[in-house]
Structure formats: C-alpha cells, structure tokens
PDB file of N, CA, C and O in Angstrom:
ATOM      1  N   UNK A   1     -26.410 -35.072  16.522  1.00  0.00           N
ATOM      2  CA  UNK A   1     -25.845 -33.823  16.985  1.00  0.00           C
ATOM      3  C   UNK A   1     -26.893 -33.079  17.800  1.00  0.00           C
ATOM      4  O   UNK A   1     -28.017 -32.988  17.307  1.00  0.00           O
ATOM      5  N   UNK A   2     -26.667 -32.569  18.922  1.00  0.00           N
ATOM      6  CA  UNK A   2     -27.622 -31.798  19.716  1.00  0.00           C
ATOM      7  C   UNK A   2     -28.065 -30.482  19.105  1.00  0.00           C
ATOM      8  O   UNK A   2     -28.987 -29.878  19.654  1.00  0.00           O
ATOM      9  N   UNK A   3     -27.381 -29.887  17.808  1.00  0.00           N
ATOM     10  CA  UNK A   3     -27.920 -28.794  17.380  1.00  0.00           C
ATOM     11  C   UNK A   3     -29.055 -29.022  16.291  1.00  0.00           C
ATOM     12  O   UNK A   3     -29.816 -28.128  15.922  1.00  0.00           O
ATOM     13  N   UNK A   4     -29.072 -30.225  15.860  1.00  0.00           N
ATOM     14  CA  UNK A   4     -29.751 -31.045  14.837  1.00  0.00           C
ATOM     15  C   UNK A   4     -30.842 -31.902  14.935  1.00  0.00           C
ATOM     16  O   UNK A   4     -31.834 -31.965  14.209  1.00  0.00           O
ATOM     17  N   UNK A   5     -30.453 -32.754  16.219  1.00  0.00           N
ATOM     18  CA  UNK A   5     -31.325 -34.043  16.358  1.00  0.00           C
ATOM     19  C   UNK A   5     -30.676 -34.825  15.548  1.00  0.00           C
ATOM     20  O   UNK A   5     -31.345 -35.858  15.506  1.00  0.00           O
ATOM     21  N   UNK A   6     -29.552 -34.963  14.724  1.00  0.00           N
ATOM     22  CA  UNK A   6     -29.300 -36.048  13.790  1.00  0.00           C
ATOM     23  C   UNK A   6     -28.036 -36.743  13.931  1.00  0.00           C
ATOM     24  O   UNK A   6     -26.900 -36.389  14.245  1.00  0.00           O
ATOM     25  N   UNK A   7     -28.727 -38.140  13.513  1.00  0.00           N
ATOM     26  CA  UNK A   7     -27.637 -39.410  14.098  1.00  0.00           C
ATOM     27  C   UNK A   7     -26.642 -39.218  13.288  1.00  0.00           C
ATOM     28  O   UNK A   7     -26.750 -38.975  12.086  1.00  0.00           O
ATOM     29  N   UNK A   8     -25.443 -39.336  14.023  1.00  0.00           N
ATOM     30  CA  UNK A   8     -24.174 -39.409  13.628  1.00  0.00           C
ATOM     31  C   UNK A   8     -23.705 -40.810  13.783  1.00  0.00           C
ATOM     32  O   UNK A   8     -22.912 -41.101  12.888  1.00  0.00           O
ATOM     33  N   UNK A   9     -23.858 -41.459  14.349  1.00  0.00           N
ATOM     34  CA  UNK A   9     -23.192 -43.154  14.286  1.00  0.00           C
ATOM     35  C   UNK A   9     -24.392 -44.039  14.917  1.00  0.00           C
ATOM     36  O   UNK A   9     -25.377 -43.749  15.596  1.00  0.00           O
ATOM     37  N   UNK A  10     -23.919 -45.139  14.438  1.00  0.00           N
ATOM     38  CA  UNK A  10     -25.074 -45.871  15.554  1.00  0.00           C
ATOM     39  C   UNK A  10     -24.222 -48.171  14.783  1.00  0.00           C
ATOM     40  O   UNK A  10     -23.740 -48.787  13.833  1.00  0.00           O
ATOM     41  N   UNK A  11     -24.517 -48.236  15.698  1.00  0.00           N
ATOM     42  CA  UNK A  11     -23.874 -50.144  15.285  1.00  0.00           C
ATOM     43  C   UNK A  11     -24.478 -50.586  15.913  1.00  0.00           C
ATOM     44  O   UNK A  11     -24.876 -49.992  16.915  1.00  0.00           O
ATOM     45  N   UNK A  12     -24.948 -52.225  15.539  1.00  0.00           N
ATOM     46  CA  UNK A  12     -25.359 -52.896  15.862  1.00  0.00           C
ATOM     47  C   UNK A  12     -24.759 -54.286  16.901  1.00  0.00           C
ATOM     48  O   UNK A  12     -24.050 -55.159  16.401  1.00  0.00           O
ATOM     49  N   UNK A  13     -25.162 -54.315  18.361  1.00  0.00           N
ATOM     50  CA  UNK A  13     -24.384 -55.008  19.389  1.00  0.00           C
ATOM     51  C   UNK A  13     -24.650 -56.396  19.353  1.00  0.00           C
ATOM     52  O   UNK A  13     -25.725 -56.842  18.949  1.00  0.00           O
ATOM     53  N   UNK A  14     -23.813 -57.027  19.716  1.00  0.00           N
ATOM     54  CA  UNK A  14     -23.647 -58.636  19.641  1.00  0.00           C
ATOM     55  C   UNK A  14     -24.783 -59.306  21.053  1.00  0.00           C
ATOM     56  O   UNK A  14     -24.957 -60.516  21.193  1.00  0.00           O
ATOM     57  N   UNK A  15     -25.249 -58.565  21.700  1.00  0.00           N
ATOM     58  CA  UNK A  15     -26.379 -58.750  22.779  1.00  0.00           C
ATOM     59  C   UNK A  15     -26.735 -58.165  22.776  1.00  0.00           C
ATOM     60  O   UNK A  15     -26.359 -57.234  22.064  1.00  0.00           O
ATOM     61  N   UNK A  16     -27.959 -58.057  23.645  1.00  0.00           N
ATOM     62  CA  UNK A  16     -29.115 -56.939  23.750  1.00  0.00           C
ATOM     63  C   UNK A  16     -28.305 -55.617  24.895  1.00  0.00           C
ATOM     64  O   UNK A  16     -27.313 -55.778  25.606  1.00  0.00           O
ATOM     65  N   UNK A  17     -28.936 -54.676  24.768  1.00  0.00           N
ATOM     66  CA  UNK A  17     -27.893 -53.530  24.670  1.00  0.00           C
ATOM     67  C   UNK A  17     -28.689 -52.362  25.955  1.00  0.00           C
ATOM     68  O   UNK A  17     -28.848 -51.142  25.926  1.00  0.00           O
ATOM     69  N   UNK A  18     -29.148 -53.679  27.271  1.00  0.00           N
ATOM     70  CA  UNK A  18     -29.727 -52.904  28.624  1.00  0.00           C
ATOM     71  C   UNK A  18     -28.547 -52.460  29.468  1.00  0.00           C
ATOM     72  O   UNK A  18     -28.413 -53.028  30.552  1.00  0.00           O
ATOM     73  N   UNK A  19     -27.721 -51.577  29.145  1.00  0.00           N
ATOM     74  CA  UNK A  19     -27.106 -50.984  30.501  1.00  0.00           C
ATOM     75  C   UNK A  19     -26.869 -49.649  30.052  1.00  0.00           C
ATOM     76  O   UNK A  19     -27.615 -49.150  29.210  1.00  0.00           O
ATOM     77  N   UNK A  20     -25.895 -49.016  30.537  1.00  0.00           N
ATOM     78  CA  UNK A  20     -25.555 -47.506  30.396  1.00  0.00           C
ATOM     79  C   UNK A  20     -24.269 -47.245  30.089  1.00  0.00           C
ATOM     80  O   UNK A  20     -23.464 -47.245  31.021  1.00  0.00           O
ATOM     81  N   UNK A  21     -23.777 -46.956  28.662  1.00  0.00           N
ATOM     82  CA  UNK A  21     -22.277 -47.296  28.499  1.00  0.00           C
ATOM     83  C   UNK A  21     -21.690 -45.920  29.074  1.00  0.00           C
ATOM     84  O   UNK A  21     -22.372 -44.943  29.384  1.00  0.00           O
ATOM     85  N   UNK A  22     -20.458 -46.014  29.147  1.00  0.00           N
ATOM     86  CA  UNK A  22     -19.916 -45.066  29.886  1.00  0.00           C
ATOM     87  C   UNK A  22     -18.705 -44.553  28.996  1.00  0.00           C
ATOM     88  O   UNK A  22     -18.400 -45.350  28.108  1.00  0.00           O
ATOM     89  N   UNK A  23     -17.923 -43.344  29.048  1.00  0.00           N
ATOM     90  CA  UNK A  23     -17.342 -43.010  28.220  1.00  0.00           C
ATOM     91  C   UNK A  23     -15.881 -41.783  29.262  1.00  0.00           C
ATOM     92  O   UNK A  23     -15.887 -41.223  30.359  1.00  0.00           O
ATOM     93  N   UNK A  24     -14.906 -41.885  28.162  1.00  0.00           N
ATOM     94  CA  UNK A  24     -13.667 -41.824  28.778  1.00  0.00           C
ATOM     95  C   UNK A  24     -12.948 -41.138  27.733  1.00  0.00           C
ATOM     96  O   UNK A  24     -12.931 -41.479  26.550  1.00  0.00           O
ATOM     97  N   UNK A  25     -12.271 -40.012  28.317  1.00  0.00           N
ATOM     98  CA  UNK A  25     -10.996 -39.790  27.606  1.00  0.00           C
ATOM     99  C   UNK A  25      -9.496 -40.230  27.872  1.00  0.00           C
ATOM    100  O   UNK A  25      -8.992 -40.341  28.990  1.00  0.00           O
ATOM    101  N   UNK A  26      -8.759 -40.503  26.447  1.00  0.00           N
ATOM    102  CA  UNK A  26      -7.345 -40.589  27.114  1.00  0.00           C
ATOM    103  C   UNK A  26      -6.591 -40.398  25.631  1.00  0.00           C
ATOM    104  O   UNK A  26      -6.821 -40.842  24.506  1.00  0.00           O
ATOM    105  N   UNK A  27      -5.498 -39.448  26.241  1.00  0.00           N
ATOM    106  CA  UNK A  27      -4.792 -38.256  25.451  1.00  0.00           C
ATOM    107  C   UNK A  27      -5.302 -37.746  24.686  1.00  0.00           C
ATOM    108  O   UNK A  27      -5.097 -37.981  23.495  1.00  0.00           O
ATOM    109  N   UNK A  28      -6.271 -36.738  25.185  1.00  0.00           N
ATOM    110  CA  UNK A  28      -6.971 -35.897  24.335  1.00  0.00           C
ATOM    111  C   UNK A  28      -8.316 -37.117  23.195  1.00  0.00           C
ATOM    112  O   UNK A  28      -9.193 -36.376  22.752  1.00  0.00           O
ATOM    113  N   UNK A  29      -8.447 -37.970  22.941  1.00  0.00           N
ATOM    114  CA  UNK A  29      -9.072 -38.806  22.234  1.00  0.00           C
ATOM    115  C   UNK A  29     -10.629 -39.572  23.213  1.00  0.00           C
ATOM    116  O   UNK A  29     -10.430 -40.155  24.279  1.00  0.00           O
ATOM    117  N   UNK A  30     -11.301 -39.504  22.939  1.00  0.00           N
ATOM    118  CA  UNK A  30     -12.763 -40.362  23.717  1.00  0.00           C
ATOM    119  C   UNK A  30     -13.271 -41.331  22.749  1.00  0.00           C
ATOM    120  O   UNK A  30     -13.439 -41.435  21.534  1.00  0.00           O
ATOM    121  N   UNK A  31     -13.497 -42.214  24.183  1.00  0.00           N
ATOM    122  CA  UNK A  31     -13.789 -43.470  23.946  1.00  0.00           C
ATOM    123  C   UNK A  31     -15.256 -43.573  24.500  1.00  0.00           C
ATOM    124  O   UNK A  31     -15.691 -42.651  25.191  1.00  0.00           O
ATOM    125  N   UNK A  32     -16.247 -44.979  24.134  1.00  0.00           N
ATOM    126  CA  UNK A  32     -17.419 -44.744  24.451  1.00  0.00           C
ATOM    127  C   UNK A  32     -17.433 -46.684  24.459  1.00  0.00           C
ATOM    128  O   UNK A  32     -17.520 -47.479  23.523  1.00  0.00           O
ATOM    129  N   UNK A  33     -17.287 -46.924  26.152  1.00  0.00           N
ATOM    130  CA  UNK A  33     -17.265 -48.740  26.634  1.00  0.00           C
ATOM    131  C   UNK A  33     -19.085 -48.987  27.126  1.00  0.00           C
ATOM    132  O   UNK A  33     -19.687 -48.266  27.922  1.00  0.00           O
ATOM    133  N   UNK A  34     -19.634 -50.129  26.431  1.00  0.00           N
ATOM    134  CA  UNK A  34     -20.469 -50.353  26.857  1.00  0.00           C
ATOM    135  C   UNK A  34     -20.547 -51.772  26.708  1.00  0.00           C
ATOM    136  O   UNK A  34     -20.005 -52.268  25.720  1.00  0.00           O
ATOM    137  N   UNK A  35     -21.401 -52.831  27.899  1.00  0.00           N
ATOM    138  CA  UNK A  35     -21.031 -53.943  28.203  1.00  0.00           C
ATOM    139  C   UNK A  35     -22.405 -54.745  27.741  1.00  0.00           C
ATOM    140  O   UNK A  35     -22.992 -55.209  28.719  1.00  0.00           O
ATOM    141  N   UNK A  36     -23.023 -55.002  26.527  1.00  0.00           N
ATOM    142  CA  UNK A  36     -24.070 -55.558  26.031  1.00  0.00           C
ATOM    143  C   UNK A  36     -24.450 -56.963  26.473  1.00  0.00           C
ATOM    144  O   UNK A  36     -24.181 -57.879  25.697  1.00  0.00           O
ATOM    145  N   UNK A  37     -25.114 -57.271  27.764  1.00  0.00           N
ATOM    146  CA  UNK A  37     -25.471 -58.186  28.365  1.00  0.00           C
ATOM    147  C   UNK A  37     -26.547 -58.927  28.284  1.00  0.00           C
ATOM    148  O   UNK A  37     -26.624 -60.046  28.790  1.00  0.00           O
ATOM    149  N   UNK A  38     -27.602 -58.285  27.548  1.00  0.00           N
ATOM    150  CA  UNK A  38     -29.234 -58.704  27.681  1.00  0.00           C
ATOM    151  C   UNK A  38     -29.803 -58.659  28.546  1.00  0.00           C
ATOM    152  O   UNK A  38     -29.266 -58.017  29.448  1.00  0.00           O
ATOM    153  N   UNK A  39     -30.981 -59.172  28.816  1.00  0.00           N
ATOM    154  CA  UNK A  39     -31.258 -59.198  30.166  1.00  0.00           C
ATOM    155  C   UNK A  39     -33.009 -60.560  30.501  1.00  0.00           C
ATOM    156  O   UNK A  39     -34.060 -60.862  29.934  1.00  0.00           O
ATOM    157  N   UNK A  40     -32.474 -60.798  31.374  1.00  0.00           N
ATOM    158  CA  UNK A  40     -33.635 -62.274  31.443  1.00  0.00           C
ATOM    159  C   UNK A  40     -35.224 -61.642  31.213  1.00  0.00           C
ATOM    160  O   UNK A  40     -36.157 -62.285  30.732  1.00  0.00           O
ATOM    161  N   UNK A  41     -35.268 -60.577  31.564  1.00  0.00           N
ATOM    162  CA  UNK A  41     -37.157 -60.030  31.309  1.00  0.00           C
ATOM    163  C   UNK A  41     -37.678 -59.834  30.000  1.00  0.00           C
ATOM    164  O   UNK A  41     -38.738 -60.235  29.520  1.00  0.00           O
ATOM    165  N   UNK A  42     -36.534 -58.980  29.368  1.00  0.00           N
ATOM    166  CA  UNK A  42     -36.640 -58.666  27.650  1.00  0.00           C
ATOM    167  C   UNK A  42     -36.346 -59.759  26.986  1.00  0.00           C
ATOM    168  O   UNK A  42     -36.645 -59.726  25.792  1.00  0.00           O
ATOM    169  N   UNK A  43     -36.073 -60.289  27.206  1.00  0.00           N
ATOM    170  CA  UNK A  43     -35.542 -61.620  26.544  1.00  0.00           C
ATOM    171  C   UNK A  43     -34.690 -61.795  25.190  1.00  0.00           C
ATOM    172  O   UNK A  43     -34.909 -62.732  24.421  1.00  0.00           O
ATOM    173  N   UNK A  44     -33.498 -60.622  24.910  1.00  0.00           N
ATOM    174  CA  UNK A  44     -32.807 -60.457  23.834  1.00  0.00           C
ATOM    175  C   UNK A  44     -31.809 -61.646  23.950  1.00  0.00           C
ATOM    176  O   UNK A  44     -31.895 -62.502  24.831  1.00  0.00           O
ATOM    177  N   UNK A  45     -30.896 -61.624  23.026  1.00  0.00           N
ATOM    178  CA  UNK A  45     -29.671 -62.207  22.777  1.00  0.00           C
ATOM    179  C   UNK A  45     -28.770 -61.917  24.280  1.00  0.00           C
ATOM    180  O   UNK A  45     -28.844 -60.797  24.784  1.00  0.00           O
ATOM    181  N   UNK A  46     -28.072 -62.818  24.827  1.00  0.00           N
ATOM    182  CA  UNK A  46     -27.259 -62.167  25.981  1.00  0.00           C
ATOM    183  C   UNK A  46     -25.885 -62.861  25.396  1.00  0.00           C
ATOM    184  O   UNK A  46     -25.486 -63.786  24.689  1.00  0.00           O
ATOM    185  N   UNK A  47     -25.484 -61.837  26.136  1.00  0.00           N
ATOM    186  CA  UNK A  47     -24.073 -61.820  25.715  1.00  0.00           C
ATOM    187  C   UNK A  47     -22.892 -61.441  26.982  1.00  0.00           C
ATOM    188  O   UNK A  47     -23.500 -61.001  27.958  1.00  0.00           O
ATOM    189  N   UNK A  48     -21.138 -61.505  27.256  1.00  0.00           N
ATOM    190  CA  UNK A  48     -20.782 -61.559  28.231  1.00  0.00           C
ATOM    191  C   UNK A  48     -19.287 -60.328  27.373  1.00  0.00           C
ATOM    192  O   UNK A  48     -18.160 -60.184  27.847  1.00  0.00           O
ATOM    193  N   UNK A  49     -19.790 -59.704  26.177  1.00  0.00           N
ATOM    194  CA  UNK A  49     -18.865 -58.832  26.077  1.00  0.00           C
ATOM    195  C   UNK A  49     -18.157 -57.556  26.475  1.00  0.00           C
ATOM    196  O   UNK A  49     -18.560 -57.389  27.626  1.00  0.00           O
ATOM    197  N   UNK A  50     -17.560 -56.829  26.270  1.00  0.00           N
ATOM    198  CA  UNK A  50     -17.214 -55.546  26.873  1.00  0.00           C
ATOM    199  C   UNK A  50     -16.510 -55.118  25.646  1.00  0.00           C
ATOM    200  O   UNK A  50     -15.535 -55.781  25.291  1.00  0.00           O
ATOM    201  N   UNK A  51     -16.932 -53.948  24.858  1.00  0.00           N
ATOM    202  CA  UNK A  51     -16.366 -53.050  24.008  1.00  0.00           C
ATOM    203  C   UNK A  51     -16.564 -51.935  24.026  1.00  0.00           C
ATOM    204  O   UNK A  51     -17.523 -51.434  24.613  1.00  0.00           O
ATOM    205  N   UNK A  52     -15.596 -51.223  23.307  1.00  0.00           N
ATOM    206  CA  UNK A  52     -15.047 -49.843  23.332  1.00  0.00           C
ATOM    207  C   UNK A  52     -14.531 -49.403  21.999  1.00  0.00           C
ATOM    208  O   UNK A  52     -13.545 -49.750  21.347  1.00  0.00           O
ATOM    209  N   UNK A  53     -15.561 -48.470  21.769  1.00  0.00           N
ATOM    210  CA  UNK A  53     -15.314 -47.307  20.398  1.00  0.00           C
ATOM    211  C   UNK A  53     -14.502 -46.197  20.509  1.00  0.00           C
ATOM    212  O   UNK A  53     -14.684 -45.293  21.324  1.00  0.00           O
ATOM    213  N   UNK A  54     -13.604 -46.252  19.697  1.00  0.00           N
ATOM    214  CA  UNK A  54     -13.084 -44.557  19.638  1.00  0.00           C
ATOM    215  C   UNK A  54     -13.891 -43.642  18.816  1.00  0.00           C
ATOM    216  O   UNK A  54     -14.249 -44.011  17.697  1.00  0.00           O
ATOM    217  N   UNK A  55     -14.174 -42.611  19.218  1.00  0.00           N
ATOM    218  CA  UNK A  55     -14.862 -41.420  18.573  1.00  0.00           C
ATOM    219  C   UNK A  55     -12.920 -40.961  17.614  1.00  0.00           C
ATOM    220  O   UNK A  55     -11.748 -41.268  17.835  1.00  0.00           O
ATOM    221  N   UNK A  56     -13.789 -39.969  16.406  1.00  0.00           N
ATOM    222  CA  UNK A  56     -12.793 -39.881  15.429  1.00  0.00           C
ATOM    223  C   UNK A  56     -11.719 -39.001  16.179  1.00  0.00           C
ATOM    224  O   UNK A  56     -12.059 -38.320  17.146  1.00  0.00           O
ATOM    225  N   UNK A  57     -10.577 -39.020  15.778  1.00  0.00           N
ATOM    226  CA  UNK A  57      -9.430 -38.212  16.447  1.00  0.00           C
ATOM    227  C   UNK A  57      -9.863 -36.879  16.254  1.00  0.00           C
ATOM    228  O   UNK A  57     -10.774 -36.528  15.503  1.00  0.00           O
ATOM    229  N   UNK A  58      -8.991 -35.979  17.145  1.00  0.00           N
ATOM    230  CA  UNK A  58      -9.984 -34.550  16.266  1.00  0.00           C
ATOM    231  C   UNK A  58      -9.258 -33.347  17.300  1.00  0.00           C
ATOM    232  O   UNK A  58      -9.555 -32.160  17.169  1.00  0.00           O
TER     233      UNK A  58
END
C-alpha cells in the first residue's frame, strides 16, 4: 500500500519476470497482464506465457 510500504500480494511466475506488466480495467474491475519471458543475459527460467490477475472486486 503506498500509505504503508506494505505488500499486499505478490506470486510466484512460471519464468523469469523481465518486462513491465501492464494493467486494465473492465466493468469497473482491474486486471494486472504480465508476459514472464526471461531473458538470455540473466539467465532465468524462460517462458512463452501471458497471464492476467484480477485485483479483488470492490
């Protein structure tokens, strides 16, 4: 929370987790898509997924 500093969620991605996820509303509800790819320099897990969290209804 920005009034806090304190983590509210956090999961663990099926690849290494170098890009910038991007986030979306739709009907009133947000979503948060990020595409966990790895990357050849860091040398994590790579992966070719694309997922998307809903934040809680509210």
């Amino acid at each position: 929370m920005t009034d806090t500093g304190k983590e509210v969620w956090q999961v663990d991605l099926p690849a290494g987790g170098q890009t910038t996820p991007m986030t979306y509303v739709v009907d009133d509800r947000q979503y948060v898509v990020i595409a966990p790819g790895g990357h050849h320099f860091m040398e994590p897990k790579v992966g070719d997924e694309v997922i998307a969290y809903a934040l809680p209804a509210g």
